[in-house]
C-alpha positions in Angstrom: 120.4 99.5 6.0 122.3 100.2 2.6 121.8 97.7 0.1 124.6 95.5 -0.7 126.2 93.9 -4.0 127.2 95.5 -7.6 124.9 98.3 -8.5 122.8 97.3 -11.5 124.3 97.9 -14.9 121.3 98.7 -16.8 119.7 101.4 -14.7 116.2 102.7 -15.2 117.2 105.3 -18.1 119.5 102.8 -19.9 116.6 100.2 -19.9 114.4 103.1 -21.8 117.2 103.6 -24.1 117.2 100.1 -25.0 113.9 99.8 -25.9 113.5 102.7 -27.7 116.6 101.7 -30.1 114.9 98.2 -29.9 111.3 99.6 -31.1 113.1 101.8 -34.1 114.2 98.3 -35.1 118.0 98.3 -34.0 118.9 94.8 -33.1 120.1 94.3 -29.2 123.7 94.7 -30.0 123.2 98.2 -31.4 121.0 99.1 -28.6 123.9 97.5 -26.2 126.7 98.9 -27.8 125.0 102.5 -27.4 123.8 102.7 -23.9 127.7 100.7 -23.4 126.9 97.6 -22.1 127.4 93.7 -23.5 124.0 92.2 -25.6 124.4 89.4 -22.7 123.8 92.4 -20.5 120.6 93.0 -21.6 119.3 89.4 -22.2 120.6 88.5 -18.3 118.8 91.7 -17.0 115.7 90.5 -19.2 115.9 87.1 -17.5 116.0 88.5 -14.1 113.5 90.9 -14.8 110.4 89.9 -16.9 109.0 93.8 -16.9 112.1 94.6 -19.0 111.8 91.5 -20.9 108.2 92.0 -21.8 109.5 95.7 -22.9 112.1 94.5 -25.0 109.6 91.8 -27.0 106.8 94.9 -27.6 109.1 96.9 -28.7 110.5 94.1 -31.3 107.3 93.7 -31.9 106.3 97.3 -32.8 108.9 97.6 -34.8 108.0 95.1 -37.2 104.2 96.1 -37.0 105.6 99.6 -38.1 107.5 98.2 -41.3 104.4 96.0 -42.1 102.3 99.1 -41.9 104.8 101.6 -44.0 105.0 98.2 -46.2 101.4 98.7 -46.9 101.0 102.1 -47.4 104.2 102.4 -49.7 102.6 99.4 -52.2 101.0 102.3 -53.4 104.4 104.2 -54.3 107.0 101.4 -55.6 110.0 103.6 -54.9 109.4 103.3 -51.0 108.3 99.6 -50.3 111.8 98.4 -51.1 113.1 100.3 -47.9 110.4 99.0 -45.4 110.7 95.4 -47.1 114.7 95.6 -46.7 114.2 96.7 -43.3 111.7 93.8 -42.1 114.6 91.1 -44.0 117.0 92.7 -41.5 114.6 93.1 -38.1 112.9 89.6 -38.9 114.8 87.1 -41.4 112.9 83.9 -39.6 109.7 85.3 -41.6 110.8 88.0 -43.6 114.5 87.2 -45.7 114.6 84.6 -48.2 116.8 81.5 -46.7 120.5 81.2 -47.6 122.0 77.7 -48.6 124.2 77.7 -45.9 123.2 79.2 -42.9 121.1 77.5 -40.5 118.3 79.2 -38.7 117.9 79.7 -34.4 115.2 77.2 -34.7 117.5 74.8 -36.8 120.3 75.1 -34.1 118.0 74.3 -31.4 116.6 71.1 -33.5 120.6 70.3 -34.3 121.6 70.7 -30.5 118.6 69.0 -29.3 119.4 66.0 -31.6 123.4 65.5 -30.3 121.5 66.1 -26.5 119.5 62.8 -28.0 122.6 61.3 -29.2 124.9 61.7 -26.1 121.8 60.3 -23.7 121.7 57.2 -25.7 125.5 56.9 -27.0 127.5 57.8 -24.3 128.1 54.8 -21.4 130.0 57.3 -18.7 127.6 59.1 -16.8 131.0 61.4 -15.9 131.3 62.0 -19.2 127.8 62.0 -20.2 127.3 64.7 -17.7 129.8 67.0 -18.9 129.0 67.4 -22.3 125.6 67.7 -21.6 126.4 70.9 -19.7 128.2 72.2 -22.7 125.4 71.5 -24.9 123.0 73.4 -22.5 125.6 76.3 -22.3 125.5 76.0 -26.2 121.9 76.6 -26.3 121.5 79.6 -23.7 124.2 80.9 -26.0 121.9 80.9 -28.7 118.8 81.8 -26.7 120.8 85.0 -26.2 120.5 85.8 -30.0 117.1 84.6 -30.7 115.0 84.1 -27.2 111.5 83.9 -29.0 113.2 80.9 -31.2 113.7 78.7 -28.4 110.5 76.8 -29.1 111.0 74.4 -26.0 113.7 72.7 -27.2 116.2 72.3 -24.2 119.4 70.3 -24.3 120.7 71.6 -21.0 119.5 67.9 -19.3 122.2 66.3 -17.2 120.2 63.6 -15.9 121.7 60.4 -16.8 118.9 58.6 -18.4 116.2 61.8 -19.4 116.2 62.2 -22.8 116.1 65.8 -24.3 112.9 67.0 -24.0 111.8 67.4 -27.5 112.7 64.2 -29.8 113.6 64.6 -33.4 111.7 62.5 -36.3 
C-alpha cells in the first residue's frame, strides 16, 4: 500500500547537506537557504527526528572544536588566530563574542518570557484570558527555541494551566 501524506521536505541527501554546511560552521539559515528550504524546516524535521537532530548538534559542535583547535595551533602565528577567533564570535557568541549593551541573549529571552509567564499566572483574574496569552507566550518561546534550541535551559512558558506557575521561577 503506497504511503500517504506530503513527501518529506528534507530528504536523506538534503539532511547530509545540512550538516555538512552546519559542521563548516554555517549557521542553519545558510545551510537552509542552500539545500532551499525554511530554518523552521530544519528545526521541525530535527524535532520529529532526533537522529537528525543529534546530527545537527555534533556537527555544531565540531565545528567549534575545529576553531578551538586552529585557535591553538595559530597562537603560535598571530596573523591567523584572529580568523579562527572571529569565526568562533560568529558560530558561538553565548561563550565566544563579547556582550553588546543592548541585545539580550537566548538564555535572557527565555528568563524574560518565563518571568511575564510568572506574571500573567499570578496577575491575570480571567482564566479566558489568562489562557490565551499564555499560548502566545509559549508560541514566543518555541520561536526562540528555533534560533537557539541548546539555550532553552528548561525554562518553558508554554503553561496554560490556570493556576501552574511557569516552571522555572525567577529571583
Amino acid at each position: 500500500m503506497a504511503k500517504l501524506g506530503r513527501p518529506p521536505v528534507l530528504d536523506e541527501i538534503k539532511q547530509r547537506e545540512i550538516v555538512a554546511i552546519i559542521s563548516m560552521g554555517c549557521s542553519r539559515r545558510t545551510a537552509a537557504h542552500y539545500v532551499g528550504c525554511a530554518p523552521s524546516t530544519i528545526q521541525n524535521t530535527a524535532e520529529r527526528n532526533e537522529k537528525f537532530a543529534e546530527k545537527i548538534d555534533r556537527a555544531r559542535s565540531q565545528a567549534v572544536v575545529t576553531h578551538v583547535k586552529n585557535i591553538n595551533s595559530a597562537a603560535k602565528k598571530a596573523q591567523y588566530r584572529r580568523a579562527a577567533a572571529w569565526a568562533l564570535e560568529r558560530l558561538n557568541p553565548e561563550e565566544y563574542a563579547a556582550p553588546h549593551a543592548d541585545m539580550l541573549s537566548a538564555e535572557q529571552i527565555f528568563k524574560l518570557l518565563a518571568y511575564l509567564s510568572q506574571v500573567v499566572v499570578e496577575e491575570v483574574p480571567v482564566s479566558e484570558y489568562r489562557k490565551k496569552i499564555m499560548k502566545r507566550l509559549g508560541e514566543m518561546t518555541k520561536m526562540v527555541s528555533a534560533v537557539a534550541p541548546e539555550k532553552r535551559a528548561g525554562i518553558v512558558a508554554d503553561s496554560t494551566q490556570e493556576n501552574d506557575p511557569p516552571k522555572k521561577r525567577l529571583p
